[in-house]
N, C-alpha and C positions, 0 to 999 in steps of 0.2 A: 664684266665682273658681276659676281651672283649679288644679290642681298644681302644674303647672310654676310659675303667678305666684305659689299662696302659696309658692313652696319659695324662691322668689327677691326674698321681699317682704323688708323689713328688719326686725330684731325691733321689736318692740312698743315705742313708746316712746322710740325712732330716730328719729333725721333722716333725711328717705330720700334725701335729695340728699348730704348725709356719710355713710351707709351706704355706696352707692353709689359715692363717688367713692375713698372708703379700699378696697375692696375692686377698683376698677380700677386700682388701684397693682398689683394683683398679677402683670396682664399684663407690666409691668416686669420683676416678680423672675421669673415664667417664662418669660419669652423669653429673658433674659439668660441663666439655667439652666440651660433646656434647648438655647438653641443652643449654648451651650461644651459642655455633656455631650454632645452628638451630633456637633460639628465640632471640638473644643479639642484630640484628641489628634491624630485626622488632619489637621487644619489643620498643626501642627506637625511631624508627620512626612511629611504626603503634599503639600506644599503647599511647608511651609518648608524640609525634606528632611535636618531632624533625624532621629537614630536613633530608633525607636518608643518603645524603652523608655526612653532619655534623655528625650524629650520629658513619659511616663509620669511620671516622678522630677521632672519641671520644675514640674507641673502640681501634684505633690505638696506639693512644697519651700513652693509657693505658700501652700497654703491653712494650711499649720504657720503660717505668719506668722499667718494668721488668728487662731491662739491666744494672741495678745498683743493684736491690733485690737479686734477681738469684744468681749472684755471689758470693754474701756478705752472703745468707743463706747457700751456701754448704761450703763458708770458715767457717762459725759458726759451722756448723755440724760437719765438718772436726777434730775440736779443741777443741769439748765439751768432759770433762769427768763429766756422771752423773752416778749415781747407778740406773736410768731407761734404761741407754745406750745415746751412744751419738749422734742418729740418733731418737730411740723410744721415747724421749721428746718431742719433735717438733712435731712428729705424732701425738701425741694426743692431744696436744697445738692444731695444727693448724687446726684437724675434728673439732671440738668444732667452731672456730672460721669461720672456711669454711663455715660452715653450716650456721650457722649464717647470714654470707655477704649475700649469693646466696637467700635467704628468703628475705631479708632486697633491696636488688637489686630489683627484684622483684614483691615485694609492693610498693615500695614507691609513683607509680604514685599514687596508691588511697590513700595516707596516706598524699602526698601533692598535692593532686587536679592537678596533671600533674607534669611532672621532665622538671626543667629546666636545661640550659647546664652547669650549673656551678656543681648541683647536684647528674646529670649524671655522672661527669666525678671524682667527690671525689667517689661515690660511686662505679665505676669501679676499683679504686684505690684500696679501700678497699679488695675488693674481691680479687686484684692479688697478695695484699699485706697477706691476707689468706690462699688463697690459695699456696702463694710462702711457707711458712711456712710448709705445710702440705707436699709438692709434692716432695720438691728437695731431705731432707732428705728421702723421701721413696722411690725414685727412687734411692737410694746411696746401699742401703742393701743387693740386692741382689748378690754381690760378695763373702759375709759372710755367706751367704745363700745355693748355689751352686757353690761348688767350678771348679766343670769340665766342659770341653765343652759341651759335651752332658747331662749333669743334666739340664744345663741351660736351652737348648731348651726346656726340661721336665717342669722345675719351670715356664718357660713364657707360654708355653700352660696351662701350670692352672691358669697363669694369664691372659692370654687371654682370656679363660672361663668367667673370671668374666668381665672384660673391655666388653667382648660383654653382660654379665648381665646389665652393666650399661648402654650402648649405646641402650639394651632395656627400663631400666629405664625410660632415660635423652631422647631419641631420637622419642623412639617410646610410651613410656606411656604420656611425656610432653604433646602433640595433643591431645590425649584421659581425659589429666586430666583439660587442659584448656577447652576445650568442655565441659566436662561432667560439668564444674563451671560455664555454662554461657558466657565462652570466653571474652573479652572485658579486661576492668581492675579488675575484681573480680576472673576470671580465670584463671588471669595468680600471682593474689596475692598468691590463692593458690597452683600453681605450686612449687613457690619461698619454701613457708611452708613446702609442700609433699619432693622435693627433696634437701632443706635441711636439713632435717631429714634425709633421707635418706644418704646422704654424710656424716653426722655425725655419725651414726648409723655402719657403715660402716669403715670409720676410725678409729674410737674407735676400732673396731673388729681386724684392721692390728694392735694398737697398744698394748692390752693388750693378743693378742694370741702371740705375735713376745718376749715374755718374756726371755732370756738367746740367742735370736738368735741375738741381736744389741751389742757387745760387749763394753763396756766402755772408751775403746781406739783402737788406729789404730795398726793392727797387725803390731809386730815388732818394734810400736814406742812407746816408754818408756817415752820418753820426748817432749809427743808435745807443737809447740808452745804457747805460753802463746797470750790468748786473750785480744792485746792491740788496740788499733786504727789503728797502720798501718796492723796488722794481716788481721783485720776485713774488711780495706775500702781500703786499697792499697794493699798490696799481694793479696786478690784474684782475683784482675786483672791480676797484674803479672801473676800470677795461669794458669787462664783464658789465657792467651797466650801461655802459654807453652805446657798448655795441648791441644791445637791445633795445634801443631809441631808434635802430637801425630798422623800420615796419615791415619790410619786407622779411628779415631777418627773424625777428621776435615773431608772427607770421609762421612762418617756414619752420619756425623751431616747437611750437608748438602743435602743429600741424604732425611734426613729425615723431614728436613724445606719445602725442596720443596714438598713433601707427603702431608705433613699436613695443607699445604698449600692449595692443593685439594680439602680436606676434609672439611676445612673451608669453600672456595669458594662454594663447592659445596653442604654443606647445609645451608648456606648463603641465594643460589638462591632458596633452597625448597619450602619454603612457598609463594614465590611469584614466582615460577615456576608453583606449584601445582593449585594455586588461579586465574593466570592471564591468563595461558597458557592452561594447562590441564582443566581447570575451572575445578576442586574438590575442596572437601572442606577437611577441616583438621582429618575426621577422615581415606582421604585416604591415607595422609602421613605416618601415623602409620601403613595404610596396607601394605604400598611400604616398610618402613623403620625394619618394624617386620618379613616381609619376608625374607628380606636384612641380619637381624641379627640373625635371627634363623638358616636360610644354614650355617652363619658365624659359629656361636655357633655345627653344629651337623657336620662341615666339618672340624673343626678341629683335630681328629684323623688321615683324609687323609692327611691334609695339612702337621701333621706334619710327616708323613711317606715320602710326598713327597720331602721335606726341608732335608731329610737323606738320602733321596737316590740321591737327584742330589747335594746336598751341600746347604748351607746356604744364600752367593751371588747369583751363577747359580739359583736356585729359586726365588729368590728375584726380577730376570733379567726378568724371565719370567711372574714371575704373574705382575708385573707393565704393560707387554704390555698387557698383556689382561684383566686387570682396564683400561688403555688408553680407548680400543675399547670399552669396557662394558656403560664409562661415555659419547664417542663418539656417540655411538649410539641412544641418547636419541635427539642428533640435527635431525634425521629422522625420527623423530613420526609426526606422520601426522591428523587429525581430522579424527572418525570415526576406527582409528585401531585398531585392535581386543586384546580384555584384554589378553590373553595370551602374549601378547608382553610387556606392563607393568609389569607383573609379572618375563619373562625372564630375562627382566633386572636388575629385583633387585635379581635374583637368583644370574646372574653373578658378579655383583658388590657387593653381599656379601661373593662367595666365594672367588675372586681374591682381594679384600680390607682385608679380615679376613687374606690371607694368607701373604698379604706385611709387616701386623703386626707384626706377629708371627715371618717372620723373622727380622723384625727391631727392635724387643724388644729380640731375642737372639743372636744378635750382639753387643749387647751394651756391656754386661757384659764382655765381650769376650775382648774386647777395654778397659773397666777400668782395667782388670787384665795384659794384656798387658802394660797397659802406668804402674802400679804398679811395672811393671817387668823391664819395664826402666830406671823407673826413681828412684826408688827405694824409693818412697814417697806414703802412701797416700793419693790420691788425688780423692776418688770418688764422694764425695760430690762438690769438685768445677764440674767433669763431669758429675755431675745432675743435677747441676745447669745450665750448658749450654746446657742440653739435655732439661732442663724443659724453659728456656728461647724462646728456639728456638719451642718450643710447644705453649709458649705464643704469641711470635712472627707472628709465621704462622695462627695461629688463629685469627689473625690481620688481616694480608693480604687479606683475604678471606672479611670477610668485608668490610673492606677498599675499592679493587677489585670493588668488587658490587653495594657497595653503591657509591661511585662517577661515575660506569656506567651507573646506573638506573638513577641516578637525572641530569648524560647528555644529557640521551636522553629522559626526560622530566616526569619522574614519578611523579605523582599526588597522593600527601599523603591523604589521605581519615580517616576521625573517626573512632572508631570500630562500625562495623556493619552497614557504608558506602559502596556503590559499585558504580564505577564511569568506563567508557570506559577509555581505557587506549592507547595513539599511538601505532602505531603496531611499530616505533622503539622500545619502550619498550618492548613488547612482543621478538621480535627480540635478544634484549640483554640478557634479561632472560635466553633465550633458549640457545645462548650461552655462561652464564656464569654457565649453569647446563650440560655443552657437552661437547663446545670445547675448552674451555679454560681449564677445568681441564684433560682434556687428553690431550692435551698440555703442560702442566703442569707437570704430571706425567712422560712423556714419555723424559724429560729433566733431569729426575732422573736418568737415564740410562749411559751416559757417567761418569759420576761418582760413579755408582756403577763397572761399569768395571773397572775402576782403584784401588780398594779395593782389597787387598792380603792379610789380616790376615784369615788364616785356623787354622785348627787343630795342622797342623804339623810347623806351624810358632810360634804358641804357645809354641809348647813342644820345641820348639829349645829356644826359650826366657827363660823360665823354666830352659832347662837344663845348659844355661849359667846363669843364674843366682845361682844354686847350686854350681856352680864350685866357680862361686864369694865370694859366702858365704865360 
């Protein structure tokens, strides 16, 4: 067996057809993701012909609502008994409905002759109120899934697999399909169309392949809470608190706010990096962003060999610095330097991004099963929910970020298929909020991944006292 198949075989003791199909859910949350984080702010200022920075604060306002949904959807999931499962409902509720939003976001400037801010920001709503539905129960499952430390790092590199299918999707096809439509407000209606479909198409797949893998109640709990109003709107805060007493956890979550953080920032800045700076046009983003994603996608058998040989943190320490340097070094591109240096970069920045993933998504599980072990409750769905908040969050910031810097230093919103000289403070900004802010950023991730102690052997010690308990 190659590598590549065992890196992408499912753990031991797996269904490979629910392996498999829960992990192609993930194309969903990355298309969705990563096409808002690369078009959501320009869509709305370059497209809808809001102010940058307003738009920036729209995109914000948004995902603060998150901090009420989030919660409240993984106490829902926590506490549903259905004969779909009590997680597989809401999956395939919220594809249906994801899909839907991300189309309807989308269009609307040509469906109403421009979006104004009132319409911008209900239909932001929508989307995170869909996609809350869809993400937090499917981020909850994989405990039920892969039960051991090392299945899991197996189960997230297949799910990695797909998250980088969708980050080709959502990141790298989005450019190719808006051009290929004419670009403007007709190209980007049917972005909306193409990867809502997509997203749907998709979800549906994690939900009807995941058939007997979503259990109908919470192992061990016979009698859970009854879904009344304080279950739903006050205990999951509670919830939410406690499960951040969880250090590994609180840890992990913060670790992975400021990441995505990044992420956001940093293709936030893409299109008016690639435009104002680089002067290319969009379909060289797709060349930068499919280079990016396909080292991601063909490095992950090394990645995940490397993640086992030095540990899970200890890798994690490492590849963040060398994304730092990868995103740093784009502040010293110069006019006139040679393509092979655009190209290097996006090699490094797709293997050392691809590989922060992989361990941040087989950390998680490892921390729900832990806090289970604690506390003696389950509680994964409230830890999806603040895994999936703080994903909304950070996909915030990164806008937010951008947009009130470009419109401080004076950016000049332009029609589609306007070109206007632009200050070279803006030019300046750009540049670094596509460098040095996000390796900055990253490299703050560092003091608190040091401090993270759940391993292997911490696990089987929680384990073995909780046998004794039992």
């Amino acid at each position: 067996m190659s590598p590549a198949t065992d890196t992408l075989a499912p753990p031991r003791g797996a269904n490979m057809v629910q392996s498999t199909a829960w992990a192609a859910g993930s194309v969903a949350t990355a298309t969705i993701s990563n096409a808002m984080a690369l078009f959501g702010l320009f869509y709305l200022s370059s497209i809808a012909g809001l102010e940058v920075g307003t738009a920036g604060v729209l995109i914000f306002v948004s995902k603060l609502y998150d901090a009420f949904t989030d919660p409240v959807m993984g106490a829902l999931s926590d506490r549903t008994r259905h004969r779909l499962g009590r997680r597989r409902i809401y999956v395939g509720i919220g594809a249906i409905l994801t899909g839907a939003a991300l189309a309807l976001f989308f269009g609307i400037a040509e469906l109403t002759n421009g979006l104004t801010l009132i319409s911008a920001l209900f239909l932001l709503l929508v989307m995170s109120s869909a996609y809350t539905v869809f993400s937090v129960p499917y981020l909850a499952m994989p405990p039920d899934l892969a039960p051991t430390y090392d299945s899991r790092t197996q189960l997230m590199s297949l799910r990695l697999f797909f998250i980088m299918l969708g980050v080709m999707i959502g990141a790298v096809g989005g450019p190719e399909i808006v051009s290929r439509f004419g670009g403007g407000i007709e190209g980007f209606s049917y972005l909306g169309l193409i990867l809502g479909g997509t997203v749907t198409v998709f979800g549906l797949i994690a939900f009807l392949g995941t058939s007997g893998a979503d259990p109908e109640r919470a192992p061990g709990n016979e009698t859970p809470e009854p879904m009344t109003l304080k279950t739903l709107f006050v205990n999951p805060f509670r919830d939410l608190v406690r499960v951040l007493e969880n250090q590994p956890f609180r840890l992990l979550t913060i670790v992975k706010l400021l990441q995505l953080a990044v992420l956001a920032t940093a293709l936030a800045c893409t299109p008016y990096f690639f435009s104002l700076v680089l002067e290319r046009g969009q379909a060289d983003i797709g060349k930068y962003l499919g280079t990016f994603t396909l080292v991601g996608i063909l490095a992950i058998p090394l990645l995940r060999f490397f993640v086992k040989w030095v540990g899970k943190r200890n890798a994690y320490v490492i590849l963040l610095v060398g994304y730092a340097l990868a995103m740093a070094s784009w502040f010293l591109w110069q006019p006139g330097e040679s393509e092979i240096f655009f190209y290097a970069r996006a090699v490094a920045g797709g293997l050392f991004s691809t590989g922060t993933l992989l361990c941040a998504l087989a950390l998680l599980p490892d921390t729900m099963e832990y806090d289970r072990l604690v506390s003696q409750q389950s509680r994964e769905g409230v830890m999806s929910g603040v895994f999936t908040l703080v994903e909304k969050v950070s996909g915030a910031i990164g806008p937010l970020l951008v947009g009130l810097l470009l419109q401080s230093q004076g950016l000049i919103v332009t029609a589609p298929g306007e070109t206007v000289e632009q200050p070279e403070q803006v030019l300046t900004a750009v540049k670094i909020g596509m460098s040095l802010l996000p390796a900055a950023i990253t490299l703050a991730c560092i003091p608190f991944l040091l401090m993270y102690r759940l391993d292997e052997a911490e696990l089987a010690r929680a384990r073995n006292t909780d046998t004794v308990a039992a």
